[in-house]
N, C-alpha and C positions, 0 to 999 in steps of 0.2 A: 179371441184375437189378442195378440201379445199387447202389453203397453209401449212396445217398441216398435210395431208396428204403425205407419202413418203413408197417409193419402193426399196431396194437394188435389187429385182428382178421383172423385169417392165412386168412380167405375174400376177402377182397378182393383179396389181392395179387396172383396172375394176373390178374384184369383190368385192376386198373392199372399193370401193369406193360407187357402187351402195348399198351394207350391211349398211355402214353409213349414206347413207340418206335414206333407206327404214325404217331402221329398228330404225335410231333416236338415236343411242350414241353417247357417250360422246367421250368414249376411247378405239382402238383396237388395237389387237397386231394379226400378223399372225407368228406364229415363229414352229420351230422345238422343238420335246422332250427337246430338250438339251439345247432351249434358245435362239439359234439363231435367231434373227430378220427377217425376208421376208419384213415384209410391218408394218408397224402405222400410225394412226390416232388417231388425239388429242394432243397431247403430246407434251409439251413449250420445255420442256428439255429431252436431250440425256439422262441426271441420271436417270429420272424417267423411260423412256424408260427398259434401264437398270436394273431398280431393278424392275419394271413389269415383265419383260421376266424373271428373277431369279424367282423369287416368282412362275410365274404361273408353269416352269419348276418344283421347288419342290414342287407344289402342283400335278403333272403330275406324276412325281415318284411315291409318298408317297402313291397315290390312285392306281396307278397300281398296287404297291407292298401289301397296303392290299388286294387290290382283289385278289391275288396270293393265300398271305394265307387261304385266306376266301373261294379258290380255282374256282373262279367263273371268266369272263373274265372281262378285263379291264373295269372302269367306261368312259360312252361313255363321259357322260354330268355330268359337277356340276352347281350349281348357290346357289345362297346365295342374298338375299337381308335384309339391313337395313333398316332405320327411313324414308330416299331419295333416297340412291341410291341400286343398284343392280349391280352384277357382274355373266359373263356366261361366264364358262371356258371347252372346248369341243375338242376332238382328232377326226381326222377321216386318212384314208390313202388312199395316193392316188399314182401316177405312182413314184412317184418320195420319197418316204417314207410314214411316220405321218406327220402330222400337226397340230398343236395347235391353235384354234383362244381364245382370252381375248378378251372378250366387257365388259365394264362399261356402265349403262345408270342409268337416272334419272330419278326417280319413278311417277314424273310428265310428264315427257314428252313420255318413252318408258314404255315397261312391260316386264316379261320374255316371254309371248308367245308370242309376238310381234319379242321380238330377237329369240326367238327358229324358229319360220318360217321365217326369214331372213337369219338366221345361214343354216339352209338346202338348201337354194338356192347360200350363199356364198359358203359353203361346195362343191356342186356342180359345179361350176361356177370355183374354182381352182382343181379341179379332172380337168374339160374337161381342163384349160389352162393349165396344165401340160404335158398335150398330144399334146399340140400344139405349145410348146415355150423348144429350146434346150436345155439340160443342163448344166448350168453352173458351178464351181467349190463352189459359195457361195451356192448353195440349195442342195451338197452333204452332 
C-alpha cells in the first residue's frame, strides 16, 4: 500500500488499493454524493483532498440534475481528458448508499479504458465489502 494511500473506513481500502495499482493513477477519491471522504490516494495535502471531493460532488449534482430535466436517468460515468492527463468520475450504489469514485491518471502511463475495467472491478469489490464490514456512523 502507498503511504499516500488512507482510509476513514478500513473496508475500502483493498479495493482501492488494488484499483491504484491495476489500473495506474495518479489520484482517487472514494467519497459519498455529498463529499464525504471513505478512502484517497495520491494526494500530499488534506486541501486538495478537500477541494477534489467539493468539486467531484458538484460535478455529481449538476449531472444528475440535468439528467432530471432531460428526464432520462442519472449519468453513470463522466471523463474528460487533456494534453496529459485524464479524469474518470462514476456513481454506483451499493448496500450502504451511492458512491462516488474520482481517478486522475496520466495519459502516458494509464488510459480511460484501462480505468473504466478497473473502476468495474473497484466498483464491485466495495458493493461486496459493504456486505461484509459493519456500519459505522462516518459511511451514513
Amino acid at each position: 500500500m502507498s503511504p499516500q494511500t488512507r482510509a476513514v473506513e478500513s473496508w475500502t481500502l483493498q479495493p482501492l488499493t488494488d484499483f491504484v495499482r491495476e489500473a495506474s493513477v495518479r489520484l482517487v477519491l472514494v467519497l459519498t454524493p455529498a463529499g464525504q471522504v471513505l478512502a484517497q490516494s495520491g494526494f500530499s495535502r488534506a486541501v486538495d483532498v478537500m477541494s477534489a471531493a467539493a468539486l467531484a460532488a458538484a460535478i455529481v449534482a449538476s449531472t444528475n440534475e440535468l439528467a432530471r430535466q432531460l428526464r432520462q436517468q442519472p449519468f453513470a460515468a463522466l471523463s474528460h481528458q487533456g494534453p496529459k492527463t485524464g479524469f474518470f468520475l462514476a456513481t454506483f450504489v451499493t448496500d450502504r448508499g451511492t458512491l462516488a469514485v474520482l481517478a486522475v491518471y496520466d495519459l502516458d502511463v494509464s488510459s480511460l479504458g484501462l480505468v473504466q475495467l478497473f473502476y468495474e472491478q473497484l466498483a464491485a469489490g466495495l458493493k461486496a465489502a459493504t456486505r461484509c464490514w459493519p456500519r459505522t456512523s462516518s459511511a451514513s
